[in-house]
N, C-alpha and C positions, 0 to 999 in steps of 0.2 A: 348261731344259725348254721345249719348242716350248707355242703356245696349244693347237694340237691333241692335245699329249700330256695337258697339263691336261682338257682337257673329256674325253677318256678315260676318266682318273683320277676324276673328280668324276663322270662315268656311272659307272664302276662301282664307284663308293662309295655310289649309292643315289639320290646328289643330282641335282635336275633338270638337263638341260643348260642354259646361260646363252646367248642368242643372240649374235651375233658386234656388236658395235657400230659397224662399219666404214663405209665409205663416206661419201658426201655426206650432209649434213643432209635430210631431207623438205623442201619451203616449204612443207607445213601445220605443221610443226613448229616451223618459222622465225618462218611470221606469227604462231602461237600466243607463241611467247618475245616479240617486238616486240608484239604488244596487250598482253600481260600486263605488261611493261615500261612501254606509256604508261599506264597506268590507276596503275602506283606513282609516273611522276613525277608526275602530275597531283596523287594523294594529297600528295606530299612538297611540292607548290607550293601546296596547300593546308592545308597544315601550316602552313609559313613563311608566307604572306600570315596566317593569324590567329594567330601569335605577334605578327607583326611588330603590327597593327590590336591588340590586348590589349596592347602596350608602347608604340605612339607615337599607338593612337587613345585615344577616351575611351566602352570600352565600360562597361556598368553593374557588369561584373564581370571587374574586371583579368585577378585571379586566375582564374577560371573560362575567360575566352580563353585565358591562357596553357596551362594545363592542357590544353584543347582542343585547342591545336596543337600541345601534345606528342606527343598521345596521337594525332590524327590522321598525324601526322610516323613513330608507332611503327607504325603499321598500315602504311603506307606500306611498310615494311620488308620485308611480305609477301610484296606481289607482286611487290616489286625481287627479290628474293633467288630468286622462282619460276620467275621469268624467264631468272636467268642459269641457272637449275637446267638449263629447259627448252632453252635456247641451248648448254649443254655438254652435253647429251641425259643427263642424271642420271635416273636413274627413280623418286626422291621428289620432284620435283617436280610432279609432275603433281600430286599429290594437294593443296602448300598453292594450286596455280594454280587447279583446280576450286573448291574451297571459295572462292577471291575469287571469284569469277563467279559463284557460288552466292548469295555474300552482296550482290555489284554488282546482282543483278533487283527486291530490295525498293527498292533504293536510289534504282535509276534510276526507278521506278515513282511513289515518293514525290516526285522531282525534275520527273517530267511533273506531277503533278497539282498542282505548286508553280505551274505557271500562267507565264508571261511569258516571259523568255530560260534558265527552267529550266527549260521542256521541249525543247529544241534539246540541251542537256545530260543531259536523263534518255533521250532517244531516244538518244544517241550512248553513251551508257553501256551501255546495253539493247542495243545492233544489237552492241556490241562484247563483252559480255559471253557473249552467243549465240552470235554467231561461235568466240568462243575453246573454250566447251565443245563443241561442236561438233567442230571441230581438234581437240581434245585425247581426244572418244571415236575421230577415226575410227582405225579399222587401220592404218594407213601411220605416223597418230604414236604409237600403245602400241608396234608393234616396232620403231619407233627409238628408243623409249625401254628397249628390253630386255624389256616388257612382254607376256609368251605368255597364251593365252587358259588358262584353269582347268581342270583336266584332274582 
């Protein structure tokens, strides 16, 4: 059965039609998958730098580093995964990629007002975290993600 015979089928069985997923990637789509990508390795390298600093430094609480970089290691996982979501144009990604970028503006916010070489860090977090939601409301990347307005 042709793709055409299916969307027929699935019209006239009620179901909405599914737009075609073809062609070229968007490059809002693109750079959206690549930000959301470095924002998880960045996560994932600061995982491993405070496992590694809770095993071979001498913080006041072994334990509580290690724990910390697991759990930042686990986060981490979010936006890797969202990224490749949004790079194979899946259309549940969008939603854990928003929600990091949701959650990256307290973040970055807390890391300006940290003062010194951590607002170079919370500005860069914040121009990128903007950027992405950004990309990911306009038009060009909901219908390459499959994604039709609400009817």
């Amino acid at each position: 059965m042709s793709s055409q015979q299916k969307q027929s089928a699935t019209r006239a069985a009620g179901a909405p039609a599914v737009p075609e997923l073809s062609g070229p990637r968007p490059a809002r789509l693109s750079a959206a998958a690549v930000l959301t990508g470095v924002e998880g390795v960045a996560l994932a390298a600061l995982g491993v730098y405070m496992l590694i600093m809770g095993l071979a430094g001498s913080p006041d609480s072994p334990q509580q580093a290690e724990m910390g970089g697991l759990t930042v290691l686990a986060l981490a996982a979010l936006p890797l995964v969202a990224a490749r979501g949004l790079w194979l144009r899946r259309r549940w990604s969008r939603g854990p990629s928003l929600i990091t970028q949701i959650v990256a503006l307290p973040v970055a916010w807390t890391l300006i007002k940290g003062g010194g070489a951590l607002i170079a860090a919370g500005a860069g977090l914040g121009v990128a975290a903007i950027l992405v939601l950004a990309l990911l409301v306009n038009p060009t990347a909901t219908q390459a993600l499959g994604i039709g307005p609400r009817e």
